[in-house]
Biopython code that builds the backbone (N, CA, C, O; Angstrom):
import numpy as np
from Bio.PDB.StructureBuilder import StructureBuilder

atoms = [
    (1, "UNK", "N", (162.324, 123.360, 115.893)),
    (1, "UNK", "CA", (161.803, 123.834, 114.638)),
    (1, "UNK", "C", (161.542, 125.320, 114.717)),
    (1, "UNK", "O", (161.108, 125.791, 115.769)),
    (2, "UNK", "N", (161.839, 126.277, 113.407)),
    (2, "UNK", "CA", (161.380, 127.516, 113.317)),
    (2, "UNK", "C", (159.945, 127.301, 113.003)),
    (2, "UNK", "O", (159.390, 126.722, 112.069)),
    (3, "UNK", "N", (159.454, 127.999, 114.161)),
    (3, "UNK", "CA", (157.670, 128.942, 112.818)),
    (3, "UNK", "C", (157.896, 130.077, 112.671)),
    (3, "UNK", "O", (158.360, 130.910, 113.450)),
    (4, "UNK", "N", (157.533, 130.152, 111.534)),
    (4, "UNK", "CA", (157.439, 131.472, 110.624)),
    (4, "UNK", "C", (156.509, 132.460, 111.753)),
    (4, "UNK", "O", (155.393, 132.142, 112.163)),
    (5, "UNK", "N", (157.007, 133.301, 112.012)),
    (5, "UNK", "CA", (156.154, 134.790, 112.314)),
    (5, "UNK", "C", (155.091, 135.001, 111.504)),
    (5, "UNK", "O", (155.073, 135.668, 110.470)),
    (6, "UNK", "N", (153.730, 134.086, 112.291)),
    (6, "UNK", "CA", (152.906, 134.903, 111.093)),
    (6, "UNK", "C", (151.575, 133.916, 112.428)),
    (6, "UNK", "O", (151.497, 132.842, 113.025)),
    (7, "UNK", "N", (150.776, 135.231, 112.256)),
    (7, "UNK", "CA", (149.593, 134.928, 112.988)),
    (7, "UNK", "C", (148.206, 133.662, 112.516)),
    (7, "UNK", "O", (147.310, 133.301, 113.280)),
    (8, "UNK", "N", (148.360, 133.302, 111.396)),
    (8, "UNK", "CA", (147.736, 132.035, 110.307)),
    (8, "UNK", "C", (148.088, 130.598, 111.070)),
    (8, "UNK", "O", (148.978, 129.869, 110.633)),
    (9, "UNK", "N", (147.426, 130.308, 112.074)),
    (9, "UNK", "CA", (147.860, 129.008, 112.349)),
    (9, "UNK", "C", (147.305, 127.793, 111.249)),
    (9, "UNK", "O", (147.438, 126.585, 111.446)),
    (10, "UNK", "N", (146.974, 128.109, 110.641)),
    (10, "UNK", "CA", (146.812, 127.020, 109.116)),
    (10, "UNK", "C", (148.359, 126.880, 108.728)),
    (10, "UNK", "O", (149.037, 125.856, 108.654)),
    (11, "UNK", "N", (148.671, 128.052, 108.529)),
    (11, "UNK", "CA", (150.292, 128.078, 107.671)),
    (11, "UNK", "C", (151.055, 127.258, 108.534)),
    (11, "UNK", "O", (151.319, 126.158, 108.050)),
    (12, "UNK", "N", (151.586, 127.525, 109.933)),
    (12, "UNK", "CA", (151.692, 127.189, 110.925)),
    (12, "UNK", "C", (151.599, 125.916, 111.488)),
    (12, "UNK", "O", (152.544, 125.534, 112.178)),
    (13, "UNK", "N", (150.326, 124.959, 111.268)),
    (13, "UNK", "CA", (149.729, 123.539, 111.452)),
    (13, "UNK", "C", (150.580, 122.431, 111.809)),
    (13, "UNK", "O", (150.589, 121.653, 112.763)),
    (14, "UNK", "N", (151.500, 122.618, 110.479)),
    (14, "UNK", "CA", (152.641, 121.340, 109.780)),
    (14, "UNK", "C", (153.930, 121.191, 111.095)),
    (14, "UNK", "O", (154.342, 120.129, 111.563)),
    (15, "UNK", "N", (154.437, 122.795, 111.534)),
    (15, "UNK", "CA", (155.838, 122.709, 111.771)),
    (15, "UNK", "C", (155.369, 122.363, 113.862)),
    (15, "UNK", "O", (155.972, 121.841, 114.799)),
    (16, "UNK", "N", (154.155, 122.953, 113.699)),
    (16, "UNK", "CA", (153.346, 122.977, 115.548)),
    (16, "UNK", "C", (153.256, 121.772, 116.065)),
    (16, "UNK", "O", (153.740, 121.507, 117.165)),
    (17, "UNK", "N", (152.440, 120.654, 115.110)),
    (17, "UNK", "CA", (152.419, 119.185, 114.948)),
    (17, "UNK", "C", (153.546, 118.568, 115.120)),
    (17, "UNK", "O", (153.661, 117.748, 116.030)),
    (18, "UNK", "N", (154.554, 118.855, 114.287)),
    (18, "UNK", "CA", (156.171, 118.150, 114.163)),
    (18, "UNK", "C", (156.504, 118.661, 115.589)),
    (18, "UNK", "O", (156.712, 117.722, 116.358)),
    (19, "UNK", "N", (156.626, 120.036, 116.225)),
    (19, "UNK", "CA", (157.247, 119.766, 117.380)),
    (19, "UNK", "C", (156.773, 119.446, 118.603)),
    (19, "UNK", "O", (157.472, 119.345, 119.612)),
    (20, "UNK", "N", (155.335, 119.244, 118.529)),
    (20, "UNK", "CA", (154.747, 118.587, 119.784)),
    (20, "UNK", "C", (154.949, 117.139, 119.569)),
    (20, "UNK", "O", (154.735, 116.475, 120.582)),
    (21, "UNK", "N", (155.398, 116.293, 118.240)),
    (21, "UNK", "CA", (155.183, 115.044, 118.365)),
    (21, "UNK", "C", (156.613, 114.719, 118.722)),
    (21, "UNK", "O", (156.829, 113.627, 119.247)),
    (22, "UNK", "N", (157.251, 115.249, 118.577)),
    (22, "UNK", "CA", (158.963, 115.625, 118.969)),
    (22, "UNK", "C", (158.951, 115.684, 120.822)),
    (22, "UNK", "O", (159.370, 114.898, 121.671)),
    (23, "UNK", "N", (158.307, 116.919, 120.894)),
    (23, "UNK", "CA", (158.403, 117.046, 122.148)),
    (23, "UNK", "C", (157.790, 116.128, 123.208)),
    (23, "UNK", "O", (158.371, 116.010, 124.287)),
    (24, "UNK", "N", (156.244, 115.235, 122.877)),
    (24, "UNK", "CA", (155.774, 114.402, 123.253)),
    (24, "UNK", "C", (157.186, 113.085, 123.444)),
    (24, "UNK", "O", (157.625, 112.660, 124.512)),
    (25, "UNK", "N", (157.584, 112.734, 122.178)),
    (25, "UNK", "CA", (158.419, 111.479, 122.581)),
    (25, "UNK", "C", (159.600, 111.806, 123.281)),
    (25, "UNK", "O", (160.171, 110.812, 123.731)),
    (26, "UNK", "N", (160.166, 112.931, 123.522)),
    (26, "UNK", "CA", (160.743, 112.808, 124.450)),
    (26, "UNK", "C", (160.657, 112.444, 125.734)),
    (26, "UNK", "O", (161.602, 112.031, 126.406)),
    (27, "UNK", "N", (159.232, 112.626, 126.203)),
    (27, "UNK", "CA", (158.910, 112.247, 127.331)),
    (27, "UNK", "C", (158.137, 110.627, 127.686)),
    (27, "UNK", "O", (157.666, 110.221, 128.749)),
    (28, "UNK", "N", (158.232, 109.983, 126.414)),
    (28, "UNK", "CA", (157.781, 108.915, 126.299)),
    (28, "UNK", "C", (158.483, 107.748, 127.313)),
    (28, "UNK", "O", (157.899, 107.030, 128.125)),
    (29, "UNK", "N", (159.525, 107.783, 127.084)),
    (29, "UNK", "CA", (160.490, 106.571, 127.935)),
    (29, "UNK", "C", (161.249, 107.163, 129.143)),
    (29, "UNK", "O", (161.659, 106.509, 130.102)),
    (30, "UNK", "N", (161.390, 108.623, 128.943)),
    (30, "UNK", "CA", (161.995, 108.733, 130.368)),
    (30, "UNK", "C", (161.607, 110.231, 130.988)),
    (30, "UNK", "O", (162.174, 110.434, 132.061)),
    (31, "UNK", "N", (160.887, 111.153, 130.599)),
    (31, "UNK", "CA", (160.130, 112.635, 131.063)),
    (31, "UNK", "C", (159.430, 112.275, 132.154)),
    (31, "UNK", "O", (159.657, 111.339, 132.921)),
    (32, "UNK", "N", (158.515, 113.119, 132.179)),
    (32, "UNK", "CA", (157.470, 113.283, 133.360)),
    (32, "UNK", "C", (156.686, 114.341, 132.684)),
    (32, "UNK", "O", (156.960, 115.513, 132.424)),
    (33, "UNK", "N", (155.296, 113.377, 132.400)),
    (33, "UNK", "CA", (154.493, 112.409, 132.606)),
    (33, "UNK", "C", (155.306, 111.469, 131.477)),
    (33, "UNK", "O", (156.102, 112.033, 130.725)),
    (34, "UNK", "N", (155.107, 110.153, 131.386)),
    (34, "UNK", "CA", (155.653, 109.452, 130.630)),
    (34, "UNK", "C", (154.872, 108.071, 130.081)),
    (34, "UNK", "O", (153.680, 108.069, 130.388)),
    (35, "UNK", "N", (155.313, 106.916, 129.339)),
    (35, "UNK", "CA", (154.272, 106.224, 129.183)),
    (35, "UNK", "C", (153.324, 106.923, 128.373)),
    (35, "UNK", "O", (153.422, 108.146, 128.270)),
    (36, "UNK", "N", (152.318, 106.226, 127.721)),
    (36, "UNK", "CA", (151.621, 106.495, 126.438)),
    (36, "UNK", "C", (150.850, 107.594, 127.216)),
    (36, "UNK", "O", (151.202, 108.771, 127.295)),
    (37, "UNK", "N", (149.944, 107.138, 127.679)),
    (37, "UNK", "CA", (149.204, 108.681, 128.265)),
    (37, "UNK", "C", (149.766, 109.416, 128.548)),
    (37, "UNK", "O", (149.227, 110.444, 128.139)),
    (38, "UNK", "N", (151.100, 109.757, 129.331)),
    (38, "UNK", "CA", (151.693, 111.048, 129.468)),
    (38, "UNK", "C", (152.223, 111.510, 127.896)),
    (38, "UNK", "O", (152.121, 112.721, 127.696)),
    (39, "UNK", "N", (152.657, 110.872, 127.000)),
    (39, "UNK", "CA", (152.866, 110.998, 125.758)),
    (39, "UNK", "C", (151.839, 112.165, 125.149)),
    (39, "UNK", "O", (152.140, 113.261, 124.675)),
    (40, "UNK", "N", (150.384, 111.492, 125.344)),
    (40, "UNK", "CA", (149.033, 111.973, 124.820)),
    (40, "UNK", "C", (148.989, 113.864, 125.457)),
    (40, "UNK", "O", (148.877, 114.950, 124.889)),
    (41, "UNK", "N", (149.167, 113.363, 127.063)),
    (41, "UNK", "CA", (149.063, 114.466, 128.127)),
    (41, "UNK", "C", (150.297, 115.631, 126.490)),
    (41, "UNK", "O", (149.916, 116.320, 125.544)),
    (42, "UNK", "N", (151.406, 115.330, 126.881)),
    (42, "UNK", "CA", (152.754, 116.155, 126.356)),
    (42, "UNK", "C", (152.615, 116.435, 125.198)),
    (42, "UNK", "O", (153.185, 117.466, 124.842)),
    (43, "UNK", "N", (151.709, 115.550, 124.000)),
    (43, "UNK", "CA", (151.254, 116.163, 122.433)),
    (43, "UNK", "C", (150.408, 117.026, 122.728)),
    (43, "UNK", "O", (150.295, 117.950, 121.922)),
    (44, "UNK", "N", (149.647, 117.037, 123.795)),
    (44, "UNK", "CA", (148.479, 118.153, 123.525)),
    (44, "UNK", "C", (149.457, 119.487, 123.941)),
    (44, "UNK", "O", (149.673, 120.427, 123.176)),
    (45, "UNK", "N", (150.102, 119.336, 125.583)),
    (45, "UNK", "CA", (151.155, 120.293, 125.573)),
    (45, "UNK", "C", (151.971, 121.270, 124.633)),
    (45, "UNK", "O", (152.092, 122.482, 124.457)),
    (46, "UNK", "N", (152.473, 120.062, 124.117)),
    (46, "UNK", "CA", (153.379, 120.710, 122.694)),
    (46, "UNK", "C", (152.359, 121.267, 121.993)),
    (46, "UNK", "O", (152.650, 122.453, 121.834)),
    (47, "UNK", "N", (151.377, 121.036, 121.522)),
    (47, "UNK", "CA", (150.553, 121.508, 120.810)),
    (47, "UNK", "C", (149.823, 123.165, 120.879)),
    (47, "UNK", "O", (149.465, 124.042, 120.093)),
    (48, "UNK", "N", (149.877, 122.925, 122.292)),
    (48, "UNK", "CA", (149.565, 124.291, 122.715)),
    (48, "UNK", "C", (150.041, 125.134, 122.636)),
    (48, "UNK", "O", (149.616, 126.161, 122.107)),
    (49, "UNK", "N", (151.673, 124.864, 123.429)),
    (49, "UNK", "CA", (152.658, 125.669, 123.474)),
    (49, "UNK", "C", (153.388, 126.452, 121.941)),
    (49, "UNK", "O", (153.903, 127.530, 121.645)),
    (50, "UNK", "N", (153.076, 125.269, 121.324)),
    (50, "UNK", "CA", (153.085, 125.706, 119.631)),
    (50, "UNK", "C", (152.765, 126.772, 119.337)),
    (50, "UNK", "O", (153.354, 127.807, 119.025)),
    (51, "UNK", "N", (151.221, 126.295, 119.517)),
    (51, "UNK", "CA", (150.380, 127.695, 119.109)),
    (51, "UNK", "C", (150.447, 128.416, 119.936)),
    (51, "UNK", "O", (149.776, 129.340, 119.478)),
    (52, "UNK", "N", (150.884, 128.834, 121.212)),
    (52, "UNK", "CA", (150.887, 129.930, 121.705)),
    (52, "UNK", "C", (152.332, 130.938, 121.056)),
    (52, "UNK", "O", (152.302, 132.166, 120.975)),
    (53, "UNK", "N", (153.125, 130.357, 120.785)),
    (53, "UNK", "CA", (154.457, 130.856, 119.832)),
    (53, "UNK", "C", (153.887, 131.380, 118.798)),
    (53, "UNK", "O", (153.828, 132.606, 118.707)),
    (54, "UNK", "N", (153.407, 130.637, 117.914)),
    (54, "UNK", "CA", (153.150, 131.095, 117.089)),
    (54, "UNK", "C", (152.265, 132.276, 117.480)),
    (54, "UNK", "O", (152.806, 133.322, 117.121)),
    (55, "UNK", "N", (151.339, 132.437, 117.961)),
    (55, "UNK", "CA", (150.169, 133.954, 118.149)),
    (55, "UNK", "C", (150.993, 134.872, 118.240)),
    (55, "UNK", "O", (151.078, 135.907, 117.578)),
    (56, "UNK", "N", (151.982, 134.272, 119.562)),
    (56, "UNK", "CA", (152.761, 135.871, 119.882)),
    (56, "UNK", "C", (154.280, 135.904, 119.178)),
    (56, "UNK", "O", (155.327, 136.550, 119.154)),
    (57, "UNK", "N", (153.764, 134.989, 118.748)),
    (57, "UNK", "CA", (155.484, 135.250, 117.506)),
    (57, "UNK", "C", (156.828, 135.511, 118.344)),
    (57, "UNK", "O", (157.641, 136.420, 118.179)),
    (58, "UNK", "N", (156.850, 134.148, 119.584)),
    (58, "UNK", "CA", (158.095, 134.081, 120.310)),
    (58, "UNK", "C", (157.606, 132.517, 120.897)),
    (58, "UNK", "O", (156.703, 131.706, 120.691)),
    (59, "UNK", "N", (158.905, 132.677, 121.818)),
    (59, "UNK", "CA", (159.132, 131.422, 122.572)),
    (59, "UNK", "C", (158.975, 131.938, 123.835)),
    (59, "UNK", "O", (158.778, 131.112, 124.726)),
    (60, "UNK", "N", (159.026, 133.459, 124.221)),
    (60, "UNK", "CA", (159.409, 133.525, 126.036)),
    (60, "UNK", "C", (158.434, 133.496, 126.385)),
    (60, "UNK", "O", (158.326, 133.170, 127.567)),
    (61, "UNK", "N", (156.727, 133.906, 125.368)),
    (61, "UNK", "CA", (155.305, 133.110, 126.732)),
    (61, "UNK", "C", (155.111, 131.648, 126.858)),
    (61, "UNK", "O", (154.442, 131.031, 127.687)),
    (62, "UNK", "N", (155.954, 131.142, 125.695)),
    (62, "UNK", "CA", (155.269, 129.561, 126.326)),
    (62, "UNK", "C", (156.791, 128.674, 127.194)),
    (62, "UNK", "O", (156.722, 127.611, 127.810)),
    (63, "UNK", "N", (157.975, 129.475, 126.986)),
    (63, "UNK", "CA", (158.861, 129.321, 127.918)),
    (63, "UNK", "C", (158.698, 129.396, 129.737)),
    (63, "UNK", "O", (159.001, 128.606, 130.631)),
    (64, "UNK", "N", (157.945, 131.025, 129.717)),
    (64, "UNK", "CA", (156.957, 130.884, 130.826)),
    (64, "UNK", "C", (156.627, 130.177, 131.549)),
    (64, "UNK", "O", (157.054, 129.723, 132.611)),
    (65, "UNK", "N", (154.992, 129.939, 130.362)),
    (65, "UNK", "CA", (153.645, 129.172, 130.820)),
    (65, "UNK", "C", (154.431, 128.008, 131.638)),
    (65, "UNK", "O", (154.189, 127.624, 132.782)),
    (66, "UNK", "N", (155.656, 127.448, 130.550)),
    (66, "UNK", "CA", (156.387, 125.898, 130.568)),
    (66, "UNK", "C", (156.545, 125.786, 131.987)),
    (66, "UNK", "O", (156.108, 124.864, 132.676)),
    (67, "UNK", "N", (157.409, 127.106, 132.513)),
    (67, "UNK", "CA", (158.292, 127.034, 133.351)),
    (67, "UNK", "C", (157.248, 126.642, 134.877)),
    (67, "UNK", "O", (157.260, 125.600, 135.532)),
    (68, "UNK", "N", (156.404, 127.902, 135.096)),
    (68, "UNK", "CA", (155.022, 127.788, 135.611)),
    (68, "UNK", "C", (154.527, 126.269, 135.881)),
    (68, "UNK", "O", (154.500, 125.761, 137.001)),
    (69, "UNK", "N", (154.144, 125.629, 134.694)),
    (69, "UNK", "CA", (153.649, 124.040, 134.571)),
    (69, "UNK", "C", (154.404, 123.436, 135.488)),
    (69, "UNK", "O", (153.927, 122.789, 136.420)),
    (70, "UNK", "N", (155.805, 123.629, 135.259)),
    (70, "UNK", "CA", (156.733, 122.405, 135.955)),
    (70, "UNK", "C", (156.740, 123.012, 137.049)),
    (70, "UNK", "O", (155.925, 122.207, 137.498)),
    (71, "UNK", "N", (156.960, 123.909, 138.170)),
    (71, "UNK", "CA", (157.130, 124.350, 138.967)),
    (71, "UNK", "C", (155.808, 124.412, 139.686)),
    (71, "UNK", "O", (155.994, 124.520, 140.898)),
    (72, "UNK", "N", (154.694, 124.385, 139.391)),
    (72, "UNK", "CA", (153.363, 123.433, 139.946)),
    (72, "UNK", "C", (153.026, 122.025, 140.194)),
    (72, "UNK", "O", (152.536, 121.519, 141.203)),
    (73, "UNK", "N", (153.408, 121.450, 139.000)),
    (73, "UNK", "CA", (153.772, 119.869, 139.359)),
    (73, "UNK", "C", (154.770, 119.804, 140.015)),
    (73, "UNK", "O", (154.707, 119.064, 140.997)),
    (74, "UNK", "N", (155.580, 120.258, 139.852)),
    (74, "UNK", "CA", (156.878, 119.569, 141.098)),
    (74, "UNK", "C", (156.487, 120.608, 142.725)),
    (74, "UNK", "O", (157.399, 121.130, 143.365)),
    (75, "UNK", "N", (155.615, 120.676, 142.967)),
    (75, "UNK", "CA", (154.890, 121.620, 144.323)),
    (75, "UNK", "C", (154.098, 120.578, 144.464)),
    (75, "UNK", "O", (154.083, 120.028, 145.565)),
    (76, "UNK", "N", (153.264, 120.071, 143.392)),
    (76, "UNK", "CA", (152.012, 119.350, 143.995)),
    (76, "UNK", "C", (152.803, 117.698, 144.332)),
    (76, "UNK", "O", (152.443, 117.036, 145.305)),
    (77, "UNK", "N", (153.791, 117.256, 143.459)),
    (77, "UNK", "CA", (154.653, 116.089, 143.216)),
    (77, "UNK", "C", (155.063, 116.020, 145.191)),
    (77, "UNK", "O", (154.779, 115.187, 146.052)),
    (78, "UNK", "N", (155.725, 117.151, 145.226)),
    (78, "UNK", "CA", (156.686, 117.006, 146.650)),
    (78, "UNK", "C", (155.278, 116.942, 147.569)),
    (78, "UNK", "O", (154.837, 115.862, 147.962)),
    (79, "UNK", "N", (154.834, 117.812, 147.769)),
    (79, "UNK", "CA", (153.037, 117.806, 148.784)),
    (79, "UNK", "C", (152.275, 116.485, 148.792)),
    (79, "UNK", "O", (151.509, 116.204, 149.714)),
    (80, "UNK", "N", (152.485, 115.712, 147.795)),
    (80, "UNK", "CA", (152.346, 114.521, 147.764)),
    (80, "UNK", "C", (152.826, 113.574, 148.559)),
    (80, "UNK", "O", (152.268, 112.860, 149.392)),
    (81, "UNK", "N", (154.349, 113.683, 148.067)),
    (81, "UNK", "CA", (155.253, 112.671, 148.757)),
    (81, "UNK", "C", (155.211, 113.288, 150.566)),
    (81, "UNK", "O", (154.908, 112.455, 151.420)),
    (82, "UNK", "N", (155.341, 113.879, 150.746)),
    (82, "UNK", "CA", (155.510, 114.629, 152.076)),
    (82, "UNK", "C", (154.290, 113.935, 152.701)),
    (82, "UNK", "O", (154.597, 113.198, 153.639)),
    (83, "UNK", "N", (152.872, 113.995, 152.385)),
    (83, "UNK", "CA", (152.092, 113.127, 152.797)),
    (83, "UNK", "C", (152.020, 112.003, 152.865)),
    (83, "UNK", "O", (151.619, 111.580, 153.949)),
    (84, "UNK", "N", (152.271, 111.244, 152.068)),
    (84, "UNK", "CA", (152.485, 109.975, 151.801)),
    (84, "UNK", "C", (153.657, 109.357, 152.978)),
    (84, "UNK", "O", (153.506, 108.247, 153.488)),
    (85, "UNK", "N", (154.606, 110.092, 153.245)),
    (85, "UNK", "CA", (155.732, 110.031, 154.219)),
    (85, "UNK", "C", (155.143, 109.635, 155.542)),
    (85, "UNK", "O", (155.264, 108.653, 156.274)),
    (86, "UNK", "N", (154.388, 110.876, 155.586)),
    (86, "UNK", "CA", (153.934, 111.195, 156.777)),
    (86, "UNK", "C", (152.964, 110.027, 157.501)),
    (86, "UNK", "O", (152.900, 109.639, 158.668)),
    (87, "UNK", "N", (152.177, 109.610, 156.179)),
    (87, "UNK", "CA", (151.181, 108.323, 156.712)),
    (87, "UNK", "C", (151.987, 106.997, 156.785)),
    (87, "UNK", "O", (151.824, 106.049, 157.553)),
    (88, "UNK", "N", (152.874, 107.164, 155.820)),
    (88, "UNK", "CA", (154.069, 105.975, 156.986)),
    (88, "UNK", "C", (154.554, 105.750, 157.697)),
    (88, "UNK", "O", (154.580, 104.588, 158.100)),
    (89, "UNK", "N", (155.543, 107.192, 158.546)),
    (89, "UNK", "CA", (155.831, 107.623, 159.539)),
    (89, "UNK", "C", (154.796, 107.037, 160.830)),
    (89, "UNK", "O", (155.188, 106.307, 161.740)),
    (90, "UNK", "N", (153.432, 107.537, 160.663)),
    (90, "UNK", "CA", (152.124, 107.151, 161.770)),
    (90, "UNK", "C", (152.272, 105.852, 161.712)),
    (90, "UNK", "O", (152.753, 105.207, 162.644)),
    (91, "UNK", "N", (151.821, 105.270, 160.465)),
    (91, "UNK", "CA", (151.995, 103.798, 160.878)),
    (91, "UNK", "C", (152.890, 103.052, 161.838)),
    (91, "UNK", "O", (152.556, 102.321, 162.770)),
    (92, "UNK", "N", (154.065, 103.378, 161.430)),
    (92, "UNK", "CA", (155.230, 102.800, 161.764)),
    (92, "UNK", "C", (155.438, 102.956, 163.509)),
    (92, "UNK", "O", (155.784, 102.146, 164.369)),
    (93, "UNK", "N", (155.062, 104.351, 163.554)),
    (93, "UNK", "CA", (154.757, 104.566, 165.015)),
    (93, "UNK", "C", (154.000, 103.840, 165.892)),
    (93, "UNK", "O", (154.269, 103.532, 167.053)),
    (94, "UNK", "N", (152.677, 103.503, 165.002)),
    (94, "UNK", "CA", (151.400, 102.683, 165.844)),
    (94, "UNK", "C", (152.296, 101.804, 166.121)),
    (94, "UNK", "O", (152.859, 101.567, 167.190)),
    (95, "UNK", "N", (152.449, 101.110, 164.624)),
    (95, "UNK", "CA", (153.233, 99.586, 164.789)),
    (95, "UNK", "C", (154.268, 99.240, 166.340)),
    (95, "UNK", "O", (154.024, 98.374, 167.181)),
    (96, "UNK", "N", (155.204, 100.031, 166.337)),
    (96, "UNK", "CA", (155.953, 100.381, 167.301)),
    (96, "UNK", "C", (155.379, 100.085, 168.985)),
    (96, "UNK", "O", (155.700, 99.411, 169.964)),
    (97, "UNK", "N", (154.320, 101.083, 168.566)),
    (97, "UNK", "CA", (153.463, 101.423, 170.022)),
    (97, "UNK", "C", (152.501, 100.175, 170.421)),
    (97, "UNK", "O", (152.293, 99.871, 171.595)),
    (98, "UNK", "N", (152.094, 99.678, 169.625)),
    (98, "UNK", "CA", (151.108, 98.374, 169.916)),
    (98, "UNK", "C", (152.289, 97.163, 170.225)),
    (98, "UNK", "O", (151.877, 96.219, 170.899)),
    (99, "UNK", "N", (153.639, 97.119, 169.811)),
    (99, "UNK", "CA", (154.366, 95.801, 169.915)),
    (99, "UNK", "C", (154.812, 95.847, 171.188)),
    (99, "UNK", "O", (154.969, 94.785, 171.791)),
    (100, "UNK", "N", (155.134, 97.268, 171.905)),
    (100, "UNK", "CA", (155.782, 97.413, 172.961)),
    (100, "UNK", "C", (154.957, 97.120, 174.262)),
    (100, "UNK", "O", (155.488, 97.229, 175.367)),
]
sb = StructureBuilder()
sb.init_structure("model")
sb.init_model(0)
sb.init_chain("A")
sb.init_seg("    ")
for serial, (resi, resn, name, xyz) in enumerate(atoms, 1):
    if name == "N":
        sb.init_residue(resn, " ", resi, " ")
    sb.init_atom(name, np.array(xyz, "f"), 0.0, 1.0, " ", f" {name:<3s}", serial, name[0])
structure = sb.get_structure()
């Protein structure tokens, strides 16, 4: 969706709404976060990101911010798994070490 260049987020409201609820269901059945709460998580997103377009009357700060977001979750996503690995790895070892 276009928004109009114009600092009035009243004017603004209608088209910000439409593309966060847009952008929310995309992530409904197959994004990240997904499922109704990630849905909720991604309307407020969109919502933001809306209005941050609109203030500065572009797309490249909340293209940014976007880019930023995902590139933190997918840092904290992998730091995760890497741990999670790792405490299987130990296990598997004990396991190992106690059978022998």
């Amino acid at each position: 969706l276009h928004i109009n260049n114009t600092k009035n987020l009243r004017t603004a409201a209608l088209p910000i709404a439409i593309q966060a609820i847009l952008f929310a269901l995309q992530h409904y059945a197959g994004g990240f976060p997904n499922g109704v709460f990630g849905t909720v998580l991604v309307l407020l997103w969109g919502a933001i990101l809306g209005i941050l377009a609109t203030l500065t009357q572009g797309i490249l700060p909340g293209l940014i911010v976007h880019i930023v977001a995902d590139l933190t979750i997918a840092i904290l996503i992998r730091r995760t798994h890497l741990r999670i690995l790792k405490q299987i790895h130990e296990k598997d070892n004990k396991f190992i070490s106690s059978s022998t």
